[in-house]
N, CA, C and O of each residue as an XYZ file, in Angstrom:
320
protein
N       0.214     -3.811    -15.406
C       1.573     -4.310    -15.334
C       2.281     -3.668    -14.158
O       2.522     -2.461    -14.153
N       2.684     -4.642    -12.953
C       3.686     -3.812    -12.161
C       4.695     -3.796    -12.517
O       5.186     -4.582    -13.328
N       5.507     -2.402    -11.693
C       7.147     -1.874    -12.048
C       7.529     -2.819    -10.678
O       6.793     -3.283     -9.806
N       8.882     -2.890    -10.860
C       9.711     -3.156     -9.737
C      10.496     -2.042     -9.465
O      11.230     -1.876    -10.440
N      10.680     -1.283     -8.703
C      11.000      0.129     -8.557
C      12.183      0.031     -6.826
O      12.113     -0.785     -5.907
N      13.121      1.207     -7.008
C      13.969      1.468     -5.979
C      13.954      2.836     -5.692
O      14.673      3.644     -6.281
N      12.918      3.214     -4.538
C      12.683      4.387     -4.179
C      14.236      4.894     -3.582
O      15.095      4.107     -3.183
N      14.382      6.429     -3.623
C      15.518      6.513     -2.478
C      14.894      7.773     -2.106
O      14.792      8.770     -2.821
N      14.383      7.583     -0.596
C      13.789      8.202      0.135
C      14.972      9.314      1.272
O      15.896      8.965      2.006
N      14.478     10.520      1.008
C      14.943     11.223      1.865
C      15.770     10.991      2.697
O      15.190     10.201      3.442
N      17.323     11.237      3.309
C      17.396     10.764      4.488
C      17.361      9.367      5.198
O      17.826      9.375      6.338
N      16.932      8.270      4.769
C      16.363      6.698      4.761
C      17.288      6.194      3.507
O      17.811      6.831      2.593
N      17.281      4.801      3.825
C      18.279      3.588      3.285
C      16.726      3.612      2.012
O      15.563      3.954      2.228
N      17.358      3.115      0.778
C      16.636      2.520     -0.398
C      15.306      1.610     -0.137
O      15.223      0.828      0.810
N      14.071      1.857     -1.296
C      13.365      1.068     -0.395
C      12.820      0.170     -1.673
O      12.526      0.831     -2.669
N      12.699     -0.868     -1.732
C      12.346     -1.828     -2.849
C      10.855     -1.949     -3.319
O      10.101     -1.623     -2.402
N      10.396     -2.205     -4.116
C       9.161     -2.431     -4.225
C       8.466     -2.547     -5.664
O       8.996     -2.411     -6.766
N       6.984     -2.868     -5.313
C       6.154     -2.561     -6.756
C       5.306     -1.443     -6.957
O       4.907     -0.732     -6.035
N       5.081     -1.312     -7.921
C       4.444     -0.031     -8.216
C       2.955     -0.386     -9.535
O       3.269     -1.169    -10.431
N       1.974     -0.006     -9.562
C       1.034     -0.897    -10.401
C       1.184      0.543    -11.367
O       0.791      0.280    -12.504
N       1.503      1.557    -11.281
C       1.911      2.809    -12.313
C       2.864      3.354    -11.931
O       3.057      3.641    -10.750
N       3.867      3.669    -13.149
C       4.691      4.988    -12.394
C       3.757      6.528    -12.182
O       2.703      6.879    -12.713
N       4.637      7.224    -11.189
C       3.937      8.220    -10.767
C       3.924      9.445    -11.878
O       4.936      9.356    -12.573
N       3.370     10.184    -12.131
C       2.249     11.093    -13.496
C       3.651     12.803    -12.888
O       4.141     12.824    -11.758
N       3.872     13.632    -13.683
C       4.214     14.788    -13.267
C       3.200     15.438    -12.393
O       3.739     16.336    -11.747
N       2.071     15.332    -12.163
C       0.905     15.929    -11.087
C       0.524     14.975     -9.902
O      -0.255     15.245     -8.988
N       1.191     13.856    -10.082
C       1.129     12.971     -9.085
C       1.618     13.888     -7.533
O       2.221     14.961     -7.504
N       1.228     13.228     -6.573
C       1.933     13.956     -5.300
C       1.941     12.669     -4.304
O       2.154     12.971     -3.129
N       1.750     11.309     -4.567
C       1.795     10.451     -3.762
C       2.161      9.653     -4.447
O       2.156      9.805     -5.669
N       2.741      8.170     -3.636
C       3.399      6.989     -4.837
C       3.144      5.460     -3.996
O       3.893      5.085     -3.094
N       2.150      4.810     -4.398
C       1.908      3.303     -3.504
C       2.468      2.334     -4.337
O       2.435      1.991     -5.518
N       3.166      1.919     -2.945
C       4.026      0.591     -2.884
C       3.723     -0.669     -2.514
O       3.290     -0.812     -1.371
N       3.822     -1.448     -3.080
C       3.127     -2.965     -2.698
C       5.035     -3.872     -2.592
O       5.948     -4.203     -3.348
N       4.662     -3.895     -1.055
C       5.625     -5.258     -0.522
C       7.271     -4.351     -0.343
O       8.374     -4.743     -0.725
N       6.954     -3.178      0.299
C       8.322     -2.288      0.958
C       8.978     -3.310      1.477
O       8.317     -3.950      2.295
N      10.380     -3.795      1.220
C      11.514     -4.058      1.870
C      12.790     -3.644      1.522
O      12.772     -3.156      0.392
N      14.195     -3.637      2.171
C      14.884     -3.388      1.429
C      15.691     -3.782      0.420
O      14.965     -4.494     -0.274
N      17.076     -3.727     -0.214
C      17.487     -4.063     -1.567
C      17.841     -5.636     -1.180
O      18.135     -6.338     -2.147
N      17.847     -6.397      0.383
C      18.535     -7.378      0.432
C      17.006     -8.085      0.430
O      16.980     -9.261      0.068
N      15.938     -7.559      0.746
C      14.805     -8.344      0.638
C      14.299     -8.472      2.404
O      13.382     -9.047      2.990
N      15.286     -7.723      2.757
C      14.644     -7.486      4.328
C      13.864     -6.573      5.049
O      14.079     -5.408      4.713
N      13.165     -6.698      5.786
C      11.882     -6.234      6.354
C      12.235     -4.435      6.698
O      13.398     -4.176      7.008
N      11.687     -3.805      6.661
C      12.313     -2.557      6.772
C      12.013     -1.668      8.621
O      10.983     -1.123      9.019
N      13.001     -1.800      9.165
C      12.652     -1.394     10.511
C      11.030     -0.321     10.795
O      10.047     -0.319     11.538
N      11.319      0.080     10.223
C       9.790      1.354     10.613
C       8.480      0.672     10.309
O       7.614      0.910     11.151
N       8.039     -0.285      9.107
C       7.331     -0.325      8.844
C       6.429     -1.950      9.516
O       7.069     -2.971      9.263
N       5.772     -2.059      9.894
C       5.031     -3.560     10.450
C       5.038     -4.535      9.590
O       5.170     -4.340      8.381
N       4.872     -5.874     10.207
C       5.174     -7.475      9.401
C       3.993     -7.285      8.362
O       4.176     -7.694      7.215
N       3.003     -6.791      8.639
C       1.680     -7.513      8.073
C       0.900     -6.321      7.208
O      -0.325     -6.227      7.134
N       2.031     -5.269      6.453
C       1.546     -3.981      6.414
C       2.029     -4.578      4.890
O       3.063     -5.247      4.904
N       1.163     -4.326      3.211
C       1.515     -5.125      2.548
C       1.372     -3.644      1.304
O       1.596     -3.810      0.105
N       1.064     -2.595      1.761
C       1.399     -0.833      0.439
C       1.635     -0.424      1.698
O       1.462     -0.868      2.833
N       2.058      0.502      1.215
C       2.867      1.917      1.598
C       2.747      3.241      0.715
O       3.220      3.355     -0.416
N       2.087      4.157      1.362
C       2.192      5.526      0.651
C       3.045      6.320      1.083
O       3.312      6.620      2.246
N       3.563      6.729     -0.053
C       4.893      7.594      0.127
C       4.517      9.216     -0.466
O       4.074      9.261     -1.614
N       4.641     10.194      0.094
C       4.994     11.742     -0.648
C       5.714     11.846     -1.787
O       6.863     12.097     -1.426
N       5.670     11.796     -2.845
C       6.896     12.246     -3.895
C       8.118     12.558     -3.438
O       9.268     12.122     -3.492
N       7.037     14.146     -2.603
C       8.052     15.120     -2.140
C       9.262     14.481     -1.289
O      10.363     15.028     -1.344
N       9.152     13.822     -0.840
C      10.424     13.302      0.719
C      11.196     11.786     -0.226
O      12.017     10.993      0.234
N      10.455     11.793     -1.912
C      11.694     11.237     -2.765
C      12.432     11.581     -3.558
O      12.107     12.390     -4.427
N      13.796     10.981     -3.458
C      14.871     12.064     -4.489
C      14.720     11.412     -5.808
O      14.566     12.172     -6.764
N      14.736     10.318     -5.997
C      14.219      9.529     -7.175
C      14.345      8.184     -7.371
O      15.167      7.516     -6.744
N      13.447      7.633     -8.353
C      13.331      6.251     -8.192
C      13.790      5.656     -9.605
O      13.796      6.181    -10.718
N      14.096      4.634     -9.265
C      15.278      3.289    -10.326
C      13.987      2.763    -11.040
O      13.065      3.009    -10.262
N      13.664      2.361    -11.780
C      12.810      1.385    -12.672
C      13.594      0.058    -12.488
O      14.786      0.357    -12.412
N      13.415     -1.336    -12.381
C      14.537     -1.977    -12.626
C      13.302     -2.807    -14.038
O      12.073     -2.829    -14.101
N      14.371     -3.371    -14.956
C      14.188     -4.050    -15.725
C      12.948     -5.677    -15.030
O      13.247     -6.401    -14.080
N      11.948     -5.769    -15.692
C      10.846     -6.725    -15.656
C      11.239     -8.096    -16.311
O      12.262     -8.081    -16.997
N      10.592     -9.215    -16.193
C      10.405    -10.218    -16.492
C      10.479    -10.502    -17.733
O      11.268    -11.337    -18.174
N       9.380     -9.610    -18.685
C       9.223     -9.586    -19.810
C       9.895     -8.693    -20.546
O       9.615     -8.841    -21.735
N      10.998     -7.451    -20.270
C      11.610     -6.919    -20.964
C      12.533     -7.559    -21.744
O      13.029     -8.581    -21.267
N      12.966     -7.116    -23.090
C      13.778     -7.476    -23.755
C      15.232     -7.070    -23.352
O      15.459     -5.860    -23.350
N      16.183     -7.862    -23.033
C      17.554     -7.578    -23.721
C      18.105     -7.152    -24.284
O      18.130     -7.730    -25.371
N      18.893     -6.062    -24.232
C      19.506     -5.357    -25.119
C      20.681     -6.021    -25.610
O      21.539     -6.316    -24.778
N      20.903     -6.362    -27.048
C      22.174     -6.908    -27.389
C      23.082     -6.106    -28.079
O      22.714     -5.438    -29.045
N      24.120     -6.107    -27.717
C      24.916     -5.190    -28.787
C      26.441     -5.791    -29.653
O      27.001     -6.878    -29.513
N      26.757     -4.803    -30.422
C      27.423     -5.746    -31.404
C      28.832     -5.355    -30.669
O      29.236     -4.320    -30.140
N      29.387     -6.634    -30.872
C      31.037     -6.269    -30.233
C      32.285     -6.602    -31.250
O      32.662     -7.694    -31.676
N      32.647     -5.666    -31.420
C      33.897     -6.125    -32.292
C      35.440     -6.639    -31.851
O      36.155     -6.298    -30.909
N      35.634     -7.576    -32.903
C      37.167     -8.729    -32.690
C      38.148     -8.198    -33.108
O      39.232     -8.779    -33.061
C-alpha cells in the first residue's frame, strides 16, 4: 500500500510524494516515488525523467501522512 506523504526537507520548499512504507525508527533513508511539489509542479533540482528519490532522514524535519483513497472518514456528532 502506498502513503501519500509531505516531506519538509531541511532548508527546501515541501516535497510531495509516495512512499511504498513509512520509514522504521532505524531507518536512515526514505524513497520517494514521483517528487513534486504541493501544487503538483516539477521541483527545480530534480530532472523530468527521474521517477524516486532518496532522501536522508537526517536533512528531514518531518513528514505529513495525508489521508488515502481508502481511508475512512471520520464523522462526528454535532450538537443543535
Amino acid at each position: 500500500m502506498a502513503y501519500n506523504v509531505i516531506l519538509h526537507i531541511s532548508g527546501d520548499v515541501p516535497v510531495f510524494g509516495e512512499v511504498e512504507e513509512l520509514p522504521g525508527p532505524s531507518d536512515t533513508i526514505i524513497i520517494v516515488s514521483n517528487p513534486r511539489s504541493r501544487e503538483g509542479k516539477e521541483l527545480h533540482y530534480i530532472q523530468k525523467e527521474v521517477v524516486q528519490v532518496i532522501w536522508p532522514i537526517d536533512k528531514i524535519n518531518f513528514i505529513e501522512v495525508m489521508p488515502g483513497e481508502n481511508d475512512e472518514q471520520i464523522i462526528g456528532f454535532v450538537r443543535e
